[in-house]
Backbone as CSV, one residue per row, in Angstrom:
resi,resn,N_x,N_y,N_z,CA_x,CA_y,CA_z,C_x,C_y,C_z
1,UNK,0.845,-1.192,0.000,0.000,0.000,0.000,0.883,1.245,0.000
2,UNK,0.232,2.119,-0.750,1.125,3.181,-0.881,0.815,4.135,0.794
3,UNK,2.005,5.166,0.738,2.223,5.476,2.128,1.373,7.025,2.206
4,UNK,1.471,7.456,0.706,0.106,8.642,1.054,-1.572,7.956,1.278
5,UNK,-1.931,6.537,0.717,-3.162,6.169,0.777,-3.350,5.233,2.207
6,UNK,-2.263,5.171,2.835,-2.152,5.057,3.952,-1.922,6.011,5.029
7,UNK,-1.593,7.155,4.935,-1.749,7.965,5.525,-3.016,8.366,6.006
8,UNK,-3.760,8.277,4.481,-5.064,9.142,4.518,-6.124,8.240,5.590
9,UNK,-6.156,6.723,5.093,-6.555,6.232,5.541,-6.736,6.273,7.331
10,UNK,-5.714,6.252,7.522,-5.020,6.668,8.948,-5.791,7.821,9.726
11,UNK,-5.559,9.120,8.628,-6.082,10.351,9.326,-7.837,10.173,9.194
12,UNK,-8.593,9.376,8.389,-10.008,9.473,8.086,-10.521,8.458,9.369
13,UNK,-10.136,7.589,9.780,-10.111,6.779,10.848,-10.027,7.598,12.235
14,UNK,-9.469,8.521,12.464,-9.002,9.150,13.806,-10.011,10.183,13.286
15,UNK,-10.353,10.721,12.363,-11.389,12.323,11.798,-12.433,11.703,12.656
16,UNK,-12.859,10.101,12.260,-14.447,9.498,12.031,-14.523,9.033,13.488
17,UNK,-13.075,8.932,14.754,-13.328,8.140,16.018,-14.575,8.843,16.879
18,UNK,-14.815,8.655,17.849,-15.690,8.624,18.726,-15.070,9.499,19.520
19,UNK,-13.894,9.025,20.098,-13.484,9.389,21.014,-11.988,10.297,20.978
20,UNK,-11.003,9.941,22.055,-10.168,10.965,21.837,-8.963,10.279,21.195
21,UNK,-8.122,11.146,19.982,-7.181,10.202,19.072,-6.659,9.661,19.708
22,UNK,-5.703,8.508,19.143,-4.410,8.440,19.426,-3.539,9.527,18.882
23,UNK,-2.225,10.283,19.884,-1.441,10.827,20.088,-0.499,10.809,19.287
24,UNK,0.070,9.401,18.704,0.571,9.221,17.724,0.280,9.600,16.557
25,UNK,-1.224,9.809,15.687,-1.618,9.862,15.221,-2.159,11.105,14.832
26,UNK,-0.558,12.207,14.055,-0.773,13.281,14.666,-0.455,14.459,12.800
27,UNK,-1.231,15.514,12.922,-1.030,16.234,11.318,0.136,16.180,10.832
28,UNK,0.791,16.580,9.627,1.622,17.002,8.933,1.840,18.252,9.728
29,UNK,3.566,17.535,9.825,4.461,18.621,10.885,5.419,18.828,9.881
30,UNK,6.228,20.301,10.271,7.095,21.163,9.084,8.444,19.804,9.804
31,UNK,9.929,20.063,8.695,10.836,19.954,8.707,11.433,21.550,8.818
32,UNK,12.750,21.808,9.444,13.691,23.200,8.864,13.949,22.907,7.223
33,UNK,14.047,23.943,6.731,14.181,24.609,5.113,15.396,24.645,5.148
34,UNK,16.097,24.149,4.124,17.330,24.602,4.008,17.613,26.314,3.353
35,UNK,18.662,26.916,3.682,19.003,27.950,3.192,19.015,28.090,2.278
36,UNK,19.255,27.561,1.399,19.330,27.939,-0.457,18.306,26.877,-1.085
37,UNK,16.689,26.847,-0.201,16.222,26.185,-1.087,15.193,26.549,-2.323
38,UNK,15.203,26.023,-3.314,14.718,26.914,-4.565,12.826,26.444,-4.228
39,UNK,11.901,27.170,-4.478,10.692,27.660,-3.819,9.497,27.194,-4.991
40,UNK,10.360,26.636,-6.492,9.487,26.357,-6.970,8.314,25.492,-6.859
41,UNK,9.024,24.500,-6.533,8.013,22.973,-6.076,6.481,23.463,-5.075
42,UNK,6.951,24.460,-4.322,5.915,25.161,-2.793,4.944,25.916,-3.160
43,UNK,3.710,25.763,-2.049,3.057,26.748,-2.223,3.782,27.568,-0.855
44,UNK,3.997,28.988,-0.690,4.291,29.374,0.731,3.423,30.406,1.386
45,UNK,3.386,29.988,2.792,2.424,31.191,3.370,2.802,31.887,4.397
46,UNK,2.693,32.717,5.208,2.976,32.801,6.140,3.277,32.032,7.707
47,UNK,4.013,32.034,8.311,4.079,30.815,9.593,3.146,31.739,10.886
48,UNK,2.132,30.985,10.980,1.489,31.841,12.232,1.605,31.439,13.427
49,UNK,2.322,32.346,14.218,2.901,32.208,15.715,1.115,31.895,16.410
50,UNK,0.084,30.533,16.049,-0.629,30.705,16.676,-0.622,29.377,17.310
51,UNK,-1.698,28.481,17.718,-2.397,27.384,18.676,-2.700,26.249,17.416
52,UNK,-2.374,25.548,17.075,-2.880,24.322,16.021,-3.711,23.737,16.541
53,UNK,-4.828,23.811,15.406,-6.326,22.908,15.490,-6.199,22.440,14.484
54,UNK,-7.214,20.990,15.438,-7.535,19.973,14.304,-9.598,20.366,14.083
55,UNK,-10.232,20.491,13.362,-11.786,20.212,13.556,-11.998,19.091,12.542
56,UNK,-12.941,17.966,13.331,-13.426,17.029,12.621,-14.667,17.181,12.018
57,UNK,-15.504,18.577,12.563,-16.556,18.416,11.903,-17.838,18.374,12.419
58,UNK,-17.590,18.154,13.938,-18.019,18.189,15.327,-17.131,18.632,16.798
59,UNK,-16.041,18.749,16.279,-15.210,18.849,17.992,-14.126,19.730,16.881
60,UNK,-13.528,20.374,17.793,-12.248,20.898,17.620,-11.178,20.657,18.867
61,UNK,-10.094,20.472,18.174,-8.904,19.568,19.119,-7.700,20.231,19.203
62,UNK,-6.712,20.418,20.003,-5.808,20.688,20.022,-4.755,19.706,19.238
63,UNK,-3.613,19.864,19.011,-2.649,18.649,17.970,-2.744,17.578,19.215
64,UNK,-2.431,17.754,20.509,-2.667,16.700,21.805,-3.426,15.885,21.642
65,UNK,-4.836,16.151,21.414,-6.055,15.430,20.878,-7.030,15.890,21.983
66,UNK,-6.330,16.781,22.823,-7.564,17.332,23.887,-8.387,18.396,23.248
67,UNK,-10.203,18.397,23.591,-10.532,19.214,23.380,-10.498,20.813,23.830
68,UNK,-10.752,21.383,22.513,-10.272,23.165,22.663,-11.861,23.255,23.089
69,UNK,-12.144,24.351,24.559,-13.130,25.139,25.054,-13.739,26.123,24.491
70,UNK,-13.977,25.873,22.981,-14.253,26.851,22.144,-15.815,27.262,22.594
71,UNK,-15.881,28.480,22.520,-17.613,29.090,22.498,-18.645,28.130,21.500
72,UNK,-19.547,28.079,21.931,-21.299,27.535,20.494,-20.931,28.059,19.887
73,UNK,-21.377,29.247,19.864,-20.939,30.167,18.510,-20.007,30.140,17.754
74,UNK,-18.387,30.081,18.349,-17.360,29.627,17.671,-17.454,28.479,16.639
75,UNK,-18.055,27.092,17.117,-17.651,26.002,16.676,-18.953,26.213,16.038
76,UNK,-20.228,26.354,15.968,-20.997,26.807,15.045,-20.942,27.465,13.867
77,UNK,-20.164,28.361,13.915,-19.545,28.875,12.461,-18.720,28.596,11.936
78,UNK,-18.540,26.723,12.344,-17.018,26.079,11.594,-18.176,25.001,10.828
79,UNK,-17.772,25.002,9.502,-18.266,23.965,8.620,-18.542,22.196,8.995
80,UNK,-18.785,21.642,8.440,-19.171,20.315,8.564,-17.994,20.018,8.368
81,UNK,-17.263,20.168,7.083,-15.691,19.790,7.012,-14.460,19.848,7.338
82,UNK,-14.067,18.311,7.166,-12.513,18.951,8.767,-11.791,19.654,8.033
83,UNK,-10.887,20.114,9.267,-9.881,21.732,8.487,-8.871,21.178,9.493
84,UNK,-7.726,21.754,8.856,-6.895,21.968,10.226,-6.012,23.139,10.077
85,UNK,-5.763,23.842,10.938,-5.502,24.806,11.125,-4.520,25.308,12.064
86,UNK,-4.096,27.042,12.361,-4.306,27.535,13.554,-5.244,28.514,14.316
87,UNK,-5.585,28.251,16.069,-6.204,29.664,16.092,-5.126,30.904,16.283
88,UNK,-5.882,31.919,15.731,-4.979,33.114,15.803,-5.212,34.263,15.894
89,UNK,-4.786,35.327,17.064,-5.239,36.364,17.257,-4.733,37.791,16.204
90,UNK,-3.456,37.405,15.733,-2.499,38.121,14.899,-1.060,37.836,15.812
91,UNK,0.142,38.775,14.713,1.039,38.639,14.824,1.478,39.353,16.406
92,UNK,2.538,38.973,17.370,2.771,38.957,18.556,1.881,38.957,19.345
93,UNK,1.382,38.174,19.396,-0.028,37.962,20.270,-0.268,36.483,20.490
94,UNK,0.717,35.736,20.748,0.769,34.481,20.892,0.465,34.297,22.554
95,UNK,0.797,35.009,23.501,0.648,35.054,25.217,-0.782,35.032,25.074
96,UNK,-1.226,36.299,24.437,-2.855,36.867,24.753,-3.523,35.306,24.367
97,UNK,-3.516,34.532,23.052,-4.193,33.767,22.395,-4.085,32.528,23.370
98,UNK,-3.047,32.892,23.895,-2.631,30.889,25.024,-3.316,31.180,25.784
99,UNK,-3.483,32.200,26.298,-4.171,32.486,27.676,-5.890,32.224,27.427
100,UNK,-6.425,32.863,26.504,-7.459,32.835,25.909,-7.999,31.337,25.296
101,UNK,-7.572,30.524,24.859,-8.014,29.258,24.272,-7.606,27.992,25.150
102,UNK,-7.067,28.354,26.180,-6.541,27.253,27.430,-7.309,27.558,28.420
103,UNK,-8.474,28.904,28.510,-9.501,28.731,29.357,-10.589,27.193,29.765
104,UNK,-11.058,26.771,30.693,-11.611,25.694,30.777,-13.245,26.439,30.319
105,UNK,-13.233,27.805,30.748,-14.570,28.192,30.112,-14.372,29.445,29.452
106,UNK,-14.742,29.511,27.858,-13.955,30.224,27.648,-14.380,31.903,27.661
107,UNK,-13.974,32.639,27.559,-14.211,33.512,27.385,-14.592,34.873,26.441
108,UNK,-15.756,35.058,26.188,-16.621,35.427,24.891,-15.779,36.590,24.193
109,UNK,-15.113,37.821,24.978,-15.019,38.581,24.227,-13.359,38.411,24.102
110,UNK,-13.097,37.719,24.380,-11.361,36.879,24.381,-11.329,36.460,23.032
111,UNK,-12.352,34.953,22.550,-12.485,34.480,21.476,-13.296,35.499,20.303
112,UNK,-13.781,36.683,20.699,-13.778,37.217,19.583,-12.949,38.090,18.688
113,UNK,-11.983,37.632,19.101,-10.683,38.438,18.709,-9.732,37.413,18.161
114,UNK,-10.615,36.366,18.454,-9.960,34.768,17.587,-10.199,34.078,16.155
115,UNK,-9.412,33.743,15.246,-10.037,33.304,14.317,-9.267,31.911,13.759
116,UNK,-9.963,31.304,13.247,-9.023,29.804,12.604,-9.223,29.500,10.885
117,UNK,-7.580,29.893,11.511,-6.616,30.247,9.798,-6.411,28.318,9.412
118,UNK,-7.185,28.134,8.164,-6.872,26.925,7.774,-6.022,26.743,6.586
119,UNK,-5.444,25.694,6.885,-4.319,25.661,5.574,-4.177,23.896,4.962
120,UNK,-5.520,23.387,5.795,-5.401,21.719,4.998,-6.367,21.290,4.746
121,UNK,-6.925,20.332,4.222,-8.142,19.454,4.564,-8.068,17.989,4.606
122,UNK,-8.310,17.909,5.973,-7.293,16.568,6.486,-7.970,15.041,5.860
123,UNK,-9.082,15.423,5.037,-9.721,14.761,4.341,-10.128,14.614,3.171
124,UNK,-8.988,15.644,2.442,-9.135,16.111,0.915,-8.521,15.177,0.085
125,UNK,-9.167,15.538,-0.834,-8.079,14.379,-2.480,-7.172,14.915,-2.964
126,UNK,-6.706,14.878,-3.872,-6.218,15.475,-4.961,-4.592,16.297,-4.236
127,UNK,-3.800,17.212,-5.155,-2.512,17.852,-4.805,-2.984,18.636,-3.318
128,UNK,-1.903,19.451,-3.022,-2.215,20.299,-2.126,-2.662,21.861,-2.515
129,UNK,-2.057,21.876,-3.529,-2.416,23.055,-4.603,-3.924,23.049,-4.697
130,UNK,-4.476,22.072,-5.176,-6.202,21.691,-5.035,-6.956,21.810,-3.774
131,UNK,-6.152,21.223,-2.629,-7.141,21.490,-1.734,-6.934,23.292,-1.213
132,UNK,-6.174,23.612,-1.419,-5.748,25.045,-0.991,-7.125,25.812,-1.439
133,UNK,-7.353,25.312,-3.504,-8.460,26.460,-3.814,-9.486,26.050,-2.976
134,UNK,-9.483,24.614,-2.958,-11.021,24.434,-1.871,-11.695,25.048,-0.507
135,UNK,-10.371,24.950,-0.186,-10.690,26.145,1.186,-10.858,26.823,0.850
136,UNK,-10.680,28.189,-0.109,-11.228,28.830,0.001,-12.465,29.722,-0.541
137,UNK,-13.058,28.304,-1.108,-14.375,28.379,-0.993,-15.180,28.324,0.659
138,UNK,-14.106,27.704,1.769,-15.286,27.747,2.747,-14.352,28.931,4.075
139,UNK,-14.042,30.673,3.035,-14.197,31.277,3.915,-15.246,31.873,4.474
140,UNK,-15.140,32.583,5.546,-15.802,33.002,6.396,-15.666,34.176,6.969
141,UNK,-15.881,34.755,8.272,-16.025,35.499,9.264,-14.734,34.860,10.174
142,UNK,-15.091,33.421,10.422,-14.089,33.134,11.301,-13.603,32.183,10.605
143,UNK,-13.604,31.778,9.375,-12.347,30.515,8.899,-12.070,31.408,8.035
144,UNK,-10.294,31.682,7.644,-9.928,32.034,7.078,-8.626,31.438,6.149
145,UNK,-9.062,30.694,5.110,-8.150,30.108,4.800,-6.670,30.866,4.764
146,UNK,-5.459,30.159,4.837,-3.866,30.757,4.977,-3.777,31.155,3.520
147,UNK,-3.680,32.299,2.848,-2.991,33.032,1.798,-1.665,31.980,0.789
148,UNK,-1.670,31.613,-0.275,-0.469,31.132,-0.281,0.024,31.548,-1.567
149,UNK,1.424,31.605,-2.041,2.050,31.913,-2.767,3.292,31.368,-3.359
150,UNK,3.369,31.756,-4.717,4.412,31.068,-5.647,5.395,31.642,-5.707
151,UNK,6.804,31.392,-5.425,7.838,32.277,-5.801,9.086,31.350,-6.868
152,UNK,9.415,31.855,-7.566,10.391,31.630,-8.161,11.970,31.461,-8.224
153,UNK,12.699,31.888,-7.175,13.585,32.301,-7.196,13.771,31.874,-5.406
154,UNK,15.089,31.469,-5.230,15.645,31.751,-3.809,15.561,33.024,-3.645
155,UNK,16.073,34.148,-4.089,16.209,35.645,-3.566,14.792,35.926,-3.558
156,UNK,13.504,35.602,-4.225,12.132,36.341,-3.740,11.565,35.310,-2.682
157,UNK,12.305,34.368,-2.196,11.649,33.998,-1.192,12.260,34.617,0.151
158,UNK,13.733,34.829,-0.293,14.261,35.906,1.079,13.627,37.122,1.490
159,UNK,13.322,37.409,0.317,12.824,39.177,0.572,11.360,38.924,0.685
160,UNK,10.735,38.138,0.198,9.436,37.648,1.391,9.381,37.264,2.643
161,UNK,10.610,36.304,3.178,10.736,36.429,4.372,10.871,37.647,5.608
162,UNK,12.112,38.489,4.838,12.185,39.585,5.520,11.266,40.539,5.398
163,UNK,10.377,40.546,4.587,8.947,41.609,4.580,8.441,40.970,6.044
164,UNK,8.228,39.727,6.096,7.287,39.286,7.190,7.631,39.506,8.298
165,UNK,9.196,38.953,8.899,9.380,39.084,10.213,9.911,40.253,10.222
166,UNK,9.883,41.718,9.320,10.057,43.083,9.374,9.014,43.406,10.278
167,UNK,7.537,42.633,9.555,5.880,43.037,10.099,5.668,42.524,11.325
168,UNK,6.692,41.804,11.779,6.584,40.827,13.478,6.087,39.694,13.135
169,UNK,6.045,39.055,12.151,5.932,37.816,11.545,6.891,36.993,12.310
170,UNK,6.544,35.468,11.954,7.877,34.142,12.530,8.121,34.050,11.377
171,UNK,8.202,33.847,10.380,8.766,33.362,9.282,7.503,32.998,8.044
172,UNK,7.686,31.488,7.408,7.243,31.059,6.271,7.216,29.652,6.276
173,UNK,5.897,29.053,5.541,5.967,27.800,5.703,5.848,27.145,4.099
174,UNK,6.778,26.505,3.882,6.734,26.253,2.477,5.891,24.406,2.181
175,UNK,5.101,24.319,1.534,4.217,23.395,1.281,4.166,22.531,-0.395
176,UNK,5.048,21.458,-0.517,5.132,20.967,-1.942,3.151,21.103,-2.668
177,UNK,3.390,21.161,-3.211,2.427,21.885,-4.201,2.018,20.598,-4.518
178,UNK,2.359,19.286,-4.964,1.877,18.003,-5.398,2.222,17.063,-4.297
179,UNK,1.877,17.688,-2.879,1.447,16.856,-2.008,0.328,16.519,-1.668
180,UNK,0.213,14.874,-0.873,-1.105,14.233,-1.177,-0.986,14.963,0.665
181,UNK,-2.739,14.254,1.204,-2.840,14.413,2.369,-1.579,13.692,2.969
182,UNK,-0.922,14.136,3.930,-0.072,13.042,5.168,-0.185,13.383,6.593
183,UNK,0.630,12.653,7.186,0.987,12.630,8.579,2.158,12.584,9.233
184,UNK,2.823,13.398,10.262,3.721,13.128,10.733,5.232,13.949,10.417
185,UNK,5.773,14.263,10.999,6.910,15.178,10.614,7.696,15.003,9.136
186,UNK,7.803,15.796,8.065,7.545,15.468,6.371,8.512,16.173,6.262
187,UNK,9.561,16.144,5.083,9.960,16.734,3.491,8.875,17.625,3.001
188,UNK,7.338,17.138,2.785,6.428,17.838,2.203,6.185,19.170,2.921
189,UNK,6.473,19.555,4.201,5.998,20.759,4.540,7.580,21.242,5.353
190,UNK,8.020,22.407,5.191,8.956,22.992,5.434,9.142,24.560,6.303
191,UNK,9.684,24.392,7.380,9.359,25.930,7.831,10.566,26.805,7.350
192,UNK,10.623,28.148,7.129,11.536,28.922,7.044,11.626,30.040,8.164
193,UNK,12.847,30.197,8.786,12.464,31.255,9.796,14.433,32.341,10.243
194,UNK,14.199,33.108,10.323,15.633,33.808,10.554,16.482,32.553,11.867
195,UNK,15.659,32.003,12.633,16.636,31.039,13.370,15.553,30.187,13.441
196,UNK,16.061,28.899,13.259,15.386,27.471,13.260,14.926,27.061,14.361
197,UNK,13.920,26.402,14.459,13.605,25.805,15.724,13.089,24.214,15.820
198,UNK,13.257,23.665,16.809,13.123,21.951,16.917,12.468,21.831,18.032
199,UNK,11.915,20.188,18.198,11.515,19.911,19.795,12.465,18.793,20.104
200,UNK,12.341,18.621,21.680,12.552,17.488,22.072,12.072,17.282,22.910
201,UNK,12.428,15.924,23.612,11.677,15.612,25.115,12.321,15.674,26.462
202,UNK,12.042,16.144,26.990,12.749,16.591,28.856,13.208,15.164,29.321
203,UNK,14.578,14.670,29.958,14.814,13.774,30.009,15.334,14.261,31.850
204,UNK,15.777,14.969,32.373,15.999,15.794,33.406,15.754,17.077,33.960
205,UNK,16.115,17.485,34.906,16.616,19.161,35.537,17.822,18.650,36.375
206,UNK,18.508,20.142,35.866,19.488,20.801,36.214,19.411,21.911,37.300
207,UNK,20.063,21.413,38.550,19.513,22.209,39.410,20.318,23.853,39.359
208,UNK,19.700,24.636,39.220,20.729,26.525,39.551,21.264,26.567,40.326
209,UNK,22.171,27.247,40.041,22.919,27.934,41.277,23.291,29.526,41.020
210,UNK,23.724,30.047,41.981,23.502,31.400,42.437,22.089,32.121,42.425
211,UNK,21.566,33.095,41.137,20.288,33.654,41.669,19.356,32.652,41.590
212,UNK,19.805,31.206,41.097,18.512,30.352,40.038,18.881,29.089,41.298
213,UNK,19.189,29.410,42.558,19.508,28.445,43.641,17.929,28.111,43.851
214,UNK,17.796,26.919,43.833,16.304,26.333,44.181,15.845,26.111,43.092
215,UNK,15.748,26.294,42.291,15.139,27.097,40.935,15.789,26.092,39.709
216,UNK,15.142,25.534,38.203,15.662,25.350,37.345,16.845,26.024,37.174
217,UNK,18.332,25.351,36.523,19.712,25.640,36.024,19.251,25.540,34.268
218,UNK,19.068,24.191,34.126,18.554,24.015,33.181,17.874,22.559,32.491
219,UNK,17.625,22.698,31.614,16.744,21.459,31.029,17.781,20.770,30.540
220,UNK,17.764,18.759,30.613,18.193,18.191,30.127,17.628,17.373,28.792
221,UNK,17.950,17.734,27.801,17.163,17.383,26.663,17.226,16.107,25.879
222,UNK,16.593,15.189,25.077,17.133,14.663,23.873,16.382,14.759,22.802
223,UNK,16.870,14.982,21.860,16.125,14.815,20.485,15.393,13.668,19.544
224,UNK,14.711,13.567,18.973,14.363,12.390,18.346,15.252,11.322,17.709
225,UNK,16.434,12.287,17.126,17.770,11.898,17.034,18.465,11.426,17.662
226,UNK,18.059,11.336,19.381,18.640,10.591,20.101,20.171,11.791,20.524
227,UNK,20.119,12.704,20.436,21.149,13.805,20.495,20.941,14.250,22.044
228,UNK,21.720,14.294,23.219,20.880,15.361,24.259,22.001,16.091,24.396
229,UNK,21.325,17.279,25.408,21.964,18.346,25.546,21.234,18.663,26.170
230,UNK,22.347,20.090,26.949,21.341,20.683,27.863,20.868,22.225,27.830
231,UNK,19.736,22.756,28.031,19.398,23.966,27.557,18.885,24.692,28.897
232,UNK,19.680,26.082,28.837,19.884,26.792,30.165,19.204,28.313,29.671
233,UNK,18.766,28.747,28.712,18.499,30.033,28.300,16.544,29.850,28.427
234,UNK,15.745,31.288,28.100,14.922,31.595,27.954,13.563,31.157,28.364
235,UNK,14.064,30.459,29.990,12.562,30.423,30.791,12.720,31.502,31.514
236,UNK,11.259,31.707,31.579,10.802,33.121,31.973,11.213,32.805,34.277
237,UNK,10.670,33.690,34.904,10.922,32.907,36.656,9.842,32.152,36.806
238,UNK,8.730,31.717,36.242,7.628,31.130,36.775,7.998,30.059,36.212
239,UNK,8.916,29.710,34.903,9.293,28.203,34.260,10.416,27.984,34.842
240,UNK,10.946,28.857,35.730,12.212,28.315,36.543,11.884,27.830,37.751
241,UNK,11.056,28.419,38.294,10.356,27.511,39.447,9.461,26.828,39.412
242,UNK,8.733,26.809,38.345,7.933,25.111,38.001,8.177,24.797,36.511
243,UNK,9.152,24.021,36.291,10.018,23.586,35.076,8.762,22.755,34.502
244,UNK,9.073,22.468,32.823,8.373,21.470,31.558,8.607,20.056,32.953
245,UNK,7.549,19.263,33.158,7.866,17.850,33.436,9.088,17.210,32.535
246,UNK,9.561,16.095,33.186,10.449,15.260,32.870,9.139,14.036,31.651
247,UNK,9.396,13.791,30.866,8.769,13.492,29.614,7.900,14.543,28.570
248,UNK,7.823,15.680,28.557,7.091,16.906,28.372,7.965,16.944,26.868
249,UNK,7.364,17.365,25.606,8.408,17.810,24.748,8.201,19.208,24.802
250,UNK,9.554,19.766,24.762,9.625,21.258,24.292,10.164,21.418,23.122
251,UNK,9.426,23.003,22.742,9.940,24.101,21.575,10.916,24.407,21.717
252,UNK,12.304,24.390,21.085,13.570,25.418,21.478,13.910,25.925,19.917
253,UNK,14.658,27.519,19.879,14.910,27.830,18.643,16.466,27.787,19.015
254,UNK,17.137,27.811,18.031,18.978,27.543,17.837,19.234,28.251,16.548
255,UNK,20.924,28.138,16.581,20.940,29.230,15.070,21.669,27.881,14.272
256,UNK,22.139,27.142,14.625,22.887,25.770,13.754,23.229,24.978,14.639
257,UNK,23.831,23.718,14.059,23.909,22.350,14.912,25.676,22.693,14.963
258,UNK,26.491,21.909,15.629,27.743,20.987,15.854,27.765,20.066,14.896
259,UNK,28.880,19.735,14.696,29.490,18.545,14.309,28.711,17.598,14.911
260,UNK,28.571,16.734,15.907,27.693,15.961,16.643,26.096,16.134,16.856
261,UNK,26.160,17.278,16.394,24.600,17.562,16.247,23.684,17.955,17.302
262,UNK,24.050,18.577,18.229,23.812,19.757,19.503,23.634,21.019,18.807
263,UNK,22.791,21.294,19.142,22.216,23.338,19.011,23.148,24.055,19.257
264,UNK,23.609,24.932,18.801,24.182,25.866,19.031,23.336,27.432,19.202
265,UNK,23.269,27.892,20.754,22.929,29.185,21.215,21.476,28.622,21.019
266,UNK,21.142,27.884,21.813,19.456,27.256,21.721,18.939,28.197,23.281
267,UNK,17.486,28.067,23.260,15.996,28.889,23.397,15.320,28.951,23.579
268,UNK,14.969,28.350,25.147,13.427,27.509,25.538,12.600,28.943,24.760
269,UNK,11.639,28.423,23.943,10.284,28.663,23.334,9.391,28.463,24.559
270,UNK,8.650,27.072,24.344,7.466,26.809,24.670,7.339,25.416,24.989
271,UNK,6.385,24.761,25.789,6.022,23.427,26.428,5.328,23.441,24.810
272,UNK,5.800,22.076,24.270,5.082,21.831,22.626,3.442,21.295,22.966
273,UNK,3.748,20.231,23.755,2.591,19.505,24.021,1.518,19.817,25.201
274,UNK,1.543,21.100,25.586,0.832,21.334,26.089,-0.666,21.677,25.294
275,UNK,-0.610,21.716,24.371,-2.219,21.802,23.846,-2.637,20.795,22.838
């Protein structure tokens, strides 16, 4: 069996469950872009610093598979057809939007300042180019399909980049154009961003010392790669005194690897799996 008609299969099975997915069983996740890569093959759109949803059509989910506390109204003005997406308030406004969609009840005039930017159809046929026009036949008020675009050239995809994160943008997500539906961290979808970013999973803490006495030193990491290392930069004091759990994956951004394949000048982001 081929591995896109198995994919699909895969994702139409978990769309159609009852209950809550398996975890494993999780969207098309970006790879890093290489630097000089040529842009023809892509559709590209913007990368939105927002919350990834899945909607089946009845529920809307976080990538976790827990349900999002969305308003009636919200999930009422989402189509019969699954989408997946992010929610998103706009650009630097990623705090306001976590705070807002991780409510257990949510809050009306919070989510109206919310909208879900779709960029798949986790149940579509055909290229990705195809399902792109399809969405956007089902915009809306609050679905707004992701914008996407053709570039030609490595240099107009730079100077698209730097338009964006000029505007407080994260970057760009580049999308093969004759991709089928899939699953799972891909070649087919690619992020671009002024510094790269990866996850891994918390394997320890590192206890501080001097002002950070009591307190996270730092995170002990490994990568899927099986790479660890340890990452001491960019928790805020409330993630230094109650650190990511030990199995938790985190967000970190870095500017390049080692020889051995350790981050160099890495960046606690964000707890990945928290939603």
């Amino acid at each position: 069996m081929k591995r896109s008609t198995l994919s699909r299969r895969i994702l139409l099975a978990w769309l159609g469950s009852l209950g809550t997915p398996v975890l494993a069983l999780q969207p098309l996740l970006a790879k890093n872009a290489p630097a000089g890569i040529d842009p023809k093959p892509y559709l590209v759109s913007e990368k939105l610093d927002g919350v990834r949803a899945l909607w089946d059509g009845t529920t809307l989910r976080y990538r976790s598979g827990r349900v999002v506390a969305a308003p009636a109204w919200f999930l009422a003005a989402l189509p019969k057809t699954p989408l997946d997406g992010e929610l998103w308030m706009g650009r630097r406004r990623f705090d306001e939007l976590s705070g807002a969609v991780r409510r257990a009840e949510p809050v009306d005039a919070e989510w109206r300042l919310v909208r879900f930017h779709v960029f798949e159809l986790p149940a579509g046929e055909g290229t990705f180019e195809q399902r792109a026009g399809q969405l956007r036949a089902l915009a809306s008020d609050i679905v707004r399909p992701v914008e996407q675009q053709r570039f030609q050239s490595n240099a107009e995809l730079r100077a698209k980049l730097k338009q964006v994160v000029d505007a407080g943008g994260e970057g760009l997500m580049l999308h093969r154009a004759d991709a089928p539906v899939a699953s799972g961290r891909s070649d087919l979808l690619l992020k671009l961003k002024p510094l790269a970013d990866a996850e891994a999973v918390v394997i320890g803490h590192e206890a501080g010392k001097g002002r950070f006495a009591g307190q996270l030193g730092a995170l002990e990491l490994q990568t899927p790669d099986g790479v660890r290392f340890k990452l001491g930069t960019g928790f805020t004091d409330a993630q230094r005194r109650d650190p990511p759990a030990i199995g938790a994956t985190v967000t970190y951004r870095y500017r390049d690897l080692t020889p051995s394949g350790k981050p160099r000048f890495a960046s606690f982001i964000r707890v990945a799996d928290e939603f």
